[in-house]
N, C-alpha and C positions, 0 to 999 in steps of 0.2 A: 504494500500500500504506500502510494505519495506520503510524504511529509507537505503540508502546507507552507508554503513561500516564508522565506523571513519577514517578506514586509507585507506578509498578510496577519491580519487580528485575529486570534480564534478565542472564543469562551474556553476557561480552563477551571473554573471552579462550579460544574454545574451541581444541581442539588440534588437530594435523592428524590423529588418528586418530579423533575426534568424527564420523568420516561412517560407521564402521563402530558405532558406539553405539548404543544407543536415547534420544535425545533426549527431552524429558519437563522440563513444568514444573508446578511445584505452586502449586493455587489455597485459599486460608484464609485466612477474616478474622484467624485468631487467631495473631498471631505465633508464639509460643511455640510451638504444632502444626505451624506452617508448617515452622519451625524443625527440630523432631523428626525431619517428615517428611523432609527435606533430612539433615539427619546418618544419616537411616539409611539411604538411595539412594546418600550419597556417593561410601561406599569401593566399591564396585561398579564393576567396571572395563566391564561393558557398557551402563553407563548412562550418559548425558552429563547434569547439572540445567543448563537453559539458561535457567531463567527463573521468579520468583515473582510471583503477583500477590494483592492481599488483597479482591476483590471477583469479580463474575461478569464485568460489564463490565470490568475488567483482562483478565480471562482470556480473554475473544473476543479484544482488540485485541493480546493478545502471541501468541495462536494464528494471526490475521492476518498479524502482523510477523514472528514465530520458524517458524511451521510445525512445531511439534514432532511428534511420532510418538504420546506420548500425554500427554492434560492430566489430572492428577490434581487432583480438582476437589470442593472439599466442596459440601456441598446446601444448608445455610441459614448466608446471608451476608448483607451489605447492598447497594445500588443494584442489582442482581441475582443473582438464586438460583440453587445450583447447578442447578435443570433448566432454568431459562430460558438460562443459559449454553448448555448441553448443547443445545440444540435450535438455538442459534444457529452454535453449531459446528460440528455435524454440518451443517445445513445450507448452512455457508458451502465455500469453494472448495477447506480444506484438507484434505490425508486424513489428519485425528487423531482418535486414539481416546481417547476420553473415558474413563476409570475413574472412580466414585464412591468417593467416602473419607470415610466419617461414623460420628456415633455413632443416628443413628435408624435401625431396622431394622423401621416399621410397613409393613403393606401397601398404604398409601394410597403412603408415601414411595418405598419399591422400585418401584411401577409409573409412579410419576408419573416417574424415571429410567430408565428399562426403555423408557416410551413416549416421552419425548424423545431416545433415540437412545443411551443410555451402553451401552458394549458389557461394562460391568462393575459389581460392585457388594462392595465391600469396607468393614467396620466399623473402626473406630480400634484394636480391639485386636489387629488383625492384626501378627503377628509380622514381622520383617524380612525371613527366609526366604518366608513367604509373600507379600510386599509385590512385593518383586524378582520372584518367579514371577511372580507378576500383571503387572503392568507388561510382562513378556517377550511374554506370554501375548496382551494386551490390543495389542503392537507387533504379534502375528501374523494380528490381528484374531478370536482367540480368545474367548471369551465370559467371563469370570471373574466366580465370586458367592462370596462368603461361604460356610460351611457352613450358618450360620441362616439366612442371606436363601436360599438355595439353599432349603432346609429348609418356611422357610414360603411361596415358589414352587409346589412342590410341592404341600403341604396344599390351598392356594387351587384350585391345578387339580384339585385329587381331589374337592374339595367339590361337591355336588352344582349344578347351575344355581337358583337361587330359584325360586319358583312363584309367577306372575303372573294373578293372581284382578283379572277386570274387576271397574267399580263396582258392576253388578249382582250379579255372582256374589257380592258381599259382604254386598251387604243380605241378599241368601238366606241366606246361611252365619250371619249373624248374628243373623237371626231362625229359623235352626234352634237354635241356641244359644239363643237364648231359648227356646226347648221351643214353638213353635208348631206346628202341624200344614201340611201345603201348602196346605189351604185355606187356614188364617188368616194364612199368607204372601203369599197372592195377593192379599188385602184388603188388607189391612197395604200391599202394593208396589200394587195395584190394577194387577195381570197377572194371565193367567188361570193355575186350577191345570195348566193343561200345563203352559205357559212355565217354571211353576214346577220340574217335573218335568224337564224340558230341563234347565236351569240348571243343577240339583243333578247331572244324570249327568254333565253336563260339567267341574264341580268335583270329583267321587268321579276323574274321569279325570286331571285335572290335579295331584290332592294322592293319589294312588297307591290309592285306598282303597272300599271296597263298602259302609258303609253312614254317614247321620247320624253318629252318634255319634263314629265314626272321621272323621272330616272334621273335625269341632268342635275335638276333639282335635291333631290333625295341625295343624291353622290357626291354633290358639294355641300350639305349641310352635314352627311356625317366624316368628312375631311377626305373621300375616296377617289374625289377632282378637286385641283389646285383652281382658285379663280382666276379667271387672264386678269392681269393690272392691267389699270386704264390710260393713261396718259393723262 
């Protein structure tokens, strides 16, 4: 088994009632938040803090060494990030549940967390009460998000799937835009006016819609044609 880093923090005087707790160490570059986090887990009698680290690699090797129940683990740190943490802890041999604690709540960042394995996702302004819930939540193997990260979860999944226009299908759609006719499409691409005709049903099929005009339409609102600048 790892030893813990020397300039990581670990609990070394736990109690005999530390096996009925939730053990739980918190990972932050940034002192001061570390700090915060720690003073407000403290007073909480079913939590045990057994351990700090201020990097991602800290936080593998005291998940190694401590086994905690859950690592509260920020996302951008140095010598490792919190998701490459997260994926190395999930996949290593201890059963801890990783909580994310940050301040970025974009959709790249929740999924890149989400997909390395954190069974939670919590922002810095989260109150005390809801901190300890979490934590309880995240020991039960519970799933815990934010209201906003929860929120834009949601949206993402409601949003429709993008529409996937091959390279062909775009020279067509872009010289309908240009106001050509099928023949002077099929010049223009030198395919014949069927193909041409094929193409464009298969496009009215894939962007919802019955005729030219609505196609052109539809495929520069969802960014699939660039608009011509106008002088």
């Amino acid at each position: 088994m790892n030893t813990p880093p020397d300039d990581a923090v670990t609990g070394t005087d736990a109690d005999a009632g530390e096996a009925d707790r939730i053990r739980v160490i918190v990972v932050d570059d940034h002192t001061v938040m570390r700090a915060g986090v720690v003073a407000l887990l403290s007073p909480e009698p079913s939590i045990a803090l057994v351990g700090e680290a201020g990097d991602g690699r800290e936080a593998v090797a005291l998940v190694e060494a401590l086994r905690p129940d859950v690592a509260l683990i920020d996302l951008r740190m140095p010598v490792m990030d919190g998701v490459a943490a997260t994926a190395r802890i999930v996949a290593g041999p201890a059963a801890t549940q990783v909580l994310i604690l940050t301040t970025y709540d974009t959709d790249v960042e929740i999924e890149r967390a989400v997909e390395a394995g954190a069974i939670g996702y919590l922002l810095k302004d989260t109150t005390r009460e809801q901190l300890v819930a979490a934590v309880r939540s995240a020991a039960r193997g519970e799933t815990v998000l934010a209201p906003r990260v929860a929120q834009r979860l949601m949206a993402r999944m409601r949003r429709p799937a993008p529409v996937a226009l091959t390279a062909r299908e775009l020279d067509v759609l872009g010289a309908v835009a240009d106001g050509l006719s099928n023949s002077d499409i099929g010049r223009r691409l030198v395919i014949a006016e069927a193909t041409v005709k094929t193409h464009l049903l298969r496009i009215f099929a894939k962007l919802d819609v019955s005729d030219r005009t609505h196609a052109v339409v539809v495929a520069l609102e969802q960014g699939l044609l660039i608009r011509p600048e106008r002088d």
